[in-house]
Each structure stands twice: as structure tokens, then as C-alpha cells.
C-alpha positions in Angstrom: 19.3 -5.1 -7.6 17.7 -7.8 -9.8 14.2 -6.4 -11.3 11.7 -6.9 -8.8 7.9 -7.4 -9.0 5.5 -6.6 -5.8 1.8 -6.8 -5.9 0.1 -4.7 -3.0 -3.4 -5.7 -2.2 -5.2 -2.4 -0.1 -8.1 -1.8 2.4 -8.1 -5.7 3.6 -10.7 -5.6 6.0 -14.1 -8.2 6.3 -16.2 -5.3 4.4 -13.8 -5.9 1.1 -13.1 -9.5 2.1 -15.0 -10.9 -0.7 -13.7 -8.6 -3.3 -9.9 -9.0 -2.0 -10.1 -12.8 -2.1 -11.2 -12.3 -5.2 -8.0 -10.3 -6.4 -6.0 -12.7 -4.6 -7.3 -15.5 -6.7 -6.9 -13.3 -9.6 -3.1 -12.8 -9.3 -2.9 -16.3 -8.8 -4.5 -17.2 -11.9 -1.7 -15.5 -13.6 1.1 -16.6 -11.5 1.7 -18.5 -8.0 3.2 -15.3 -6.2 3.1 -13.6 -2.6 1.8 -10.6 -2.2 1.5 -8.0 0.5 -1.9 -7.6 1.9 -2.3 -3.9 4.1 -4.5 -4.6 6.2 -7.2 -2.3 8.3 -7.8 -3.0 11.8 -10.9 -1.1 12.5 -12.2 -0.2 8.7 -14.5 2.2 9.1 -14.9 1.1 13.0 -15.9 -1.9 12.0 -14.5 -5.0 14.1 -12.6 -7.6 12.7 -13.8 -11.7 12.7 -12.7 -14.9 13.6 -13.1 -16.7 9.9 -11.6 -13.1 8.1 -8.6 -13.6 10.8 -8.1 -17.4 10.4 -7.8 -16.7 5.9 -5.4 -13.7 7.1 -3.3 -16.8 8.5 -3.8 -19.1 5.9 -2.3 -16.3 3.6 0.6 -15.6 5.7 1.1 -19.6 5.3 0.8 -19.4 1.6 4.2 -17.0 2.1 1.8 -13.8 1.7 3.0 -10.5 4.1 0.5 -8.6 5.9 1.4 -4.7 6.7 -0.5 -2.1 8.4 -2.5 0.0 6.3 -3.8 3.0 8.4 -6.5 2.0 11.6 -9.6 3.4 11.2 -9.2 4.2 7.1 -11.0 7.4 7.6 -9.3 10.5 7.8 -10.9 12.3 10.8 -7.6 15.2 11.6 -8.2 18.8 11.5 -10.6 20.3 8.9 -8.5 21.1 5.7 -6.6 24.5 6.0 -6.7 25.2 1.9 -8.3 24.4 -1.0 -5.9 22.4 -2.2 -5.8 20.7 0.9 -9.7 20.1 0.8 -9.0 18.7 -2.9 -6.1 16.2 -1.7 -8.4 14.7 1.2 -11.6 15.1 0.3 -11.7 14.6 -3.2 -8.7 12.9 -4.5 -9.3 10.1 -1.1 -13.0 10.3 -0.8 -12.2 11.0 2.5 -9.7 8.1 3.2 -6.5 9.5 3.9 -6.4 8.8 7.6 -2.9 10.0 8.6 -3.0 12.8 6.1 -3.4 15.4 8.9 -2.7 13.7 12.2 -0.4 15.3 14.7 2.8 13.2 15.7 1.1 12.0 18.9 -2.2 11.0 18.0 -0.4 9.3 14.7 1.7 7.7 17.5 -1.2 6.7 19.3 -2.4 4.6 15.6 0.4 3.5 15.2 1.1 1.7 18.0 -2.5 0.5 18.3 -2.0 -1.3 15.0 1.2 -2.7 16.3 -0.4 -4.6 19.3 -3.5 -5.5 17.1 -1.0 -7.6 15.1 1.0 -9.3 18.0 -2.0 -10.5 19.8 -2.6 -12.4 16.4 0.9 -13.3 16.4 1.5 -11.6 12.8 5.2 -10.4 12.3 4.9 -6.7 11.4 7.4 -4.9 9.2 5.8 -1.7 7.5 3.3 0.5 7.5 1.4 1.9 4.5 -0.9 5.1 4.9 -4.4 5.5 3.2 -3.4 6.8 -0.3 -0.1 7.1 0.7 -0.7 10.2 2.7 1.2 11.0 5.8 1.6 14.8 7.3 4.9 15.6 9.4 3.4 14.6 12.9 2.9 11.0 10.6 6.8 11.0 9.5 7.8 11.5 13.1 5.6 8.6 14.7 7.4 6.3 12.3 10.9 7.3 13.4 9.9 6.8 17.2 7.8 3.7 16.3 11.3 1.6 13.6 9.0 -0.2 11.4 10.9 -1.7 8.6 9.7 0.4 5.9 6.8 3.0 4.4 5.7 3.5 0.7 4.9 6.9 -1.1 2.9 7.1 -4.3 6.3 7.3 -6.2 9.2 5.5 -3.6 9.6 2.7 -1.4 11.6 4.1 2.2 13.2 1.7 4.0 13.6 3.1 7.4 15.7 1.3 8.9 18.8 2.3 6.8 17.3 5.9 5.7 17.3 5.1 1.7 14.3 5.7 -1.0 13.9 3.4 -3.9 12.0 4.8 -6.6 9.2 3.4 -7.9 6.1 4.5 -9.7 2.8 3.2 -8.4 0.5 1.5 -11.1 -3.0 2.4 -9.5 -6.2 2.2 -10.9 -8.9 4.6 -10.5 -12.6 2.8 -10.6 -15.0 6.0 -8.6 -16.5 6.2 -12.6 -16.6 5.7 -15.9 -14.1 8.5 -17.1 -11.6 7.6 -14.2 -11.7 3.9 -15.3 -10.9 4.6 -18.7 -8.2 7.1 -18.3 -6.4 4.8 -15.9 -6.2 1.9 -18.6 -3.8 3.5 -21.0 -2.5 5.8 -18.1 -1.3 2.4 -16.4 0.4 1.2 -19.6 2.0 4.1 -20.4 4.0 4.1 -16.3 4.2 0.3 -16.8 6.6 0.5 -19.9 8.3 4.0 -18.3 8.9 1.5 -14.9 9.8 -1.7 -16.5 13.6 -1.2 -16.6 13.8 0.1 -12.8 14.3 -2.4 -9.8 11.1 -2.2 -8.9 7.5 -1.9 -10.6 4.6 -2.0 -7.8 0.8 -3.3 -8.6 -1.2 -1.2 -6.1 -4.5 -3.0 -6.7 -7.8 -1.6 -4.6 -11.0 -3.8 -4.0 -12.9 -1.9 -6.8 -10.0 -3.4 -9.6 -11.8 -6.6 -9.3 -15.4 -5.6 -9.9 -15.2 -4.2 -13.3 -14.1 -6.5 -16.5 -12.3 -4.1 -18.3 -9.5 -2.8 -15.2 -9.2 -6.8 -14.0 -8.2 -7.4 -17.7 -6.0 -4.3 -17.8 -3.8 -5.2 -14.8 -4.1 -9.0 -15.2 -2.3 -8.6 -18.5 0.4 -6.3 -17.6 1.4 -8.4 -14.1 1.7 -11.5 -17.0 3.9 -9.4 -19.2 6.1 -7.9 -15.9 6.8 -11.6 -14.6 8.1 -12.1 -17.5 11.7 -10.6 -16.5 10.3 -9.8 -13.1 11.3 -11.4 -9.8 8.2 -11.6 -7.7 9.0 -9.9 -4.1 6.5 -9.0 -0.9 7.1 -5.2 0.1 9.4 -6.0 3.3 11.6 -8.0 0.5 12.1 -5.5 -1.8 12.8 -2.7 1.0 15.6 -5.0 2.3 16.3 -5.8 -1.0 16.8 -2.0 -1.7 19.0 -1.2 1.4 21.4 -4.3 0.8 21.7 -2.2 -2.9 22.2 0.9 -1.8 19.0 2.8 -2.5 18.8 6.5 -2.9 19.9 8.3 0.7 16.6 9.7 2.1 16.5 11.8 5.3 13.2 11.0 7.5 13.0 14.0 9.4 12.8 16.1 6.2 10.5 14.1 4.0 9.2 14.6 0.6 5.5 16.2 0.0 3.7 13.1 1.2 1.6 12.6 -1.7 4.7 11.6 -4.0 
């Protein structure tokens, strides 16, 4: 597999639209590249809009993909069982990791709802990405029953089609405050040299990665160094791409922890 590039743009919704635009024009600044928007049906229960829907089209005309990225983006399943639990969802997610707890039925139920939501736009659909990645058991069975294309982890890409893992290491920046933006500078340099010689290096960029100077320089100037020896690649083409190259076997119905 040729080195590959993907740049993952999260929580696309008309409450972020202006900050994601923003990002989109930003990676464009560097290079003319797709990227794969995940997009939020109901964000916060909020509706989508006519104009938000009509740039969604004009960016899957630019060659961008769209993917499901959770429905609601609030994690409303069963209160936390543990204190590490409690840590995982409420503090590590802010609350945000919608499928985290879900029970295969009611993930089902998402799932599915999400899936029609795109075909009455007429928006081919090829993976799903959870709310920070995490997805409990019932989560892992809905997407058996359900065949999209391909899920990510924090650490792998799954196609699911074929039942392989590609590894690779998320770069994602954490802007919440002051200490968390200025670990995740050198943090994300440090996993950007570590990844640069596998297949695939992702860019997981959030709204918040726009609004500050010093994490839009940080990840503007390591995509410009990546592309360098990088192929650029949406998230559907590098999961095919990693199934036609004979990623890692990975068994579905045993998963890894979901929050790697």
C-alpha cells in the first residue's frame, strides 16, 4: 500500500458550519485535497438546513466524502457503571460519546436512522464514525447487521467488509484549555514522525482546531510536510485501499476495547 494521507473533518453540523468551512478552506490553503467530512444528523437535536445541505453537495462535488458520525452527538445510554467509565464518557468526551453505551438495538435503531437521513439527500454512504471513536458491544453488532463499508478506532481503520484492521495512529488535537492545547502541539509531532512510515497517517481535525492560532499552525504545517511523500486519500479509499493490501485480519464480533 502506497503511503496514504486522510484528513477527517468531525462534528459537521450547521452549529460548527462556520468553523468547519473554515478548516476546509484551511486544508485547502495547503493543498487541493478531499477530505472526509462526518457528518451529524441531529447535533445536539438540532435540525439540519437547506443552505448547510446544498454546501454538503457542493463538497461532495469537489470529490469530498461525507460519513456518518454518530446522530444525536450526545451520549444519552445508561449512567456509567464505574469510575473509569464515568472518566471515559464524561470527562475525556464532555459527554459526546453517543454510541459509547448503547445496546445493539437502540445502536441499530441510529444507525439505520442515519442511513435513511443520507438517501433522502441522495448521499452515497460508506462508513460510520462514532463520537470519539467510542462504540460498546451492542455498537459493534449493529454494524455487522447494518455492512457499512468501514469504522475507525482511535488507533485503526476496520474495513468491514473484508474483516481487516489497518493501523493507524490518530493525530487529534485537544483545544478544552490552555494546558490541553499545549500538550497536544508537541504530542502531535512526536505520533506524526512515529506514523510517517506506515500506510496511513490520519488528521482528525475538530471545529475548535481552527479557532486558536497556535493548533491551526501546528496541524497546517505537519499536513504540508506529510503530502510531501503522502498520497491524499478520503476514509472509504484508504479502507479499500487497505483490504485490496491485505490489512491486519480483525474479527468484528470480538472487537478491540473501543477506545483504541
Amino acid at each position: 500500500m502506497t503511503r496514504a494521507i486522510t484528513v477527517v473533518l468531525h462534528d459537521v453540523a450547521p452549529a460548527t458550519w462556520p468553523a468547519v468551512e473554515r478548516l476546509r478552506r484551511c486544508v485547502r490553503a495547503v493543498a487541493p485535497m478531499p477530505v472526509t467530512q462526518l457528518v451529524v444528523p441531529r447535533y445536539h437535536g438540532q435540525p439540519h438546513s437547506g443552505a448547510f445541505d446544498r454546501w454538503l453537495d457542493e463538497s461532495l462535488g469537489m470529490g469530498d466524502e461525507l460519513a456518518l458520525h454518530g446522530y444525536t452527538h450526545q451520549d444519552d445510554g445508561a449512567p456509567p457503571s464505574s469510575a473509569v467509565e464515568r472518566l471515559r464518557r464524561r470527562w475525556y468526551t464532555a459527554g459526546e460519546g453517543e454510541f459509547a453505551a448503547l445496546g445493539a438495538e437502540e445502536a441499530l435503531r441510529r444507525l439505520r436512522a442515519g442511513r435513511q437521513w443520507f438517501e433522502r439527500r441522495r448521499w452515497p454512504l460508506y462508513g460510520f464514525v462514532a463520537p470519539a471513536w467510542l462504540m460498546s458491544a451492542g455498537t459493534w453488532s449493529a454494524l455487522r447487521e447494518e455492512r457499512f463499508h468501514y469504522t475507525c478506532t482511535l488507533s485503526s481503520v476496520v474495513d468491514l467488509t473484508a474483516g481487516v484492521r489497518l493501523h493507524s495512529q490518530s493525530l487529534v488535537w485537544s483545544t478544552r484549555s490552555a494546558w490541553r492545547r499545549g500538550m497536544s502541539r508537541p504530542w502531535n509531532a512526536a505520533v506524526a514522525m512515529l506514523e510517517r512510515r506506515r500506510p496511513l497517517l490520519r488528521f482528525e481535525l475538530h471545529p475548535g482546531d481552527v479557532e486558536h492560532d497556535a493548533i491551526r499552525a501546528s496541524w497546517m504545517r505537519l499536513l504540508e510536510r506529510a503530502l510531501e511523500d503522502h498520497e491524499p486519500l478520503t476514509m472509504a479509499q484508504a479502507a479499500d485501499s487497505a483490504r485490496r493490501n491485505g490489512g491486519a485480519p480483525f474479527n468484528t464480533a470480538t472487537p478491540a476495547p473501543h477506545w483504541r
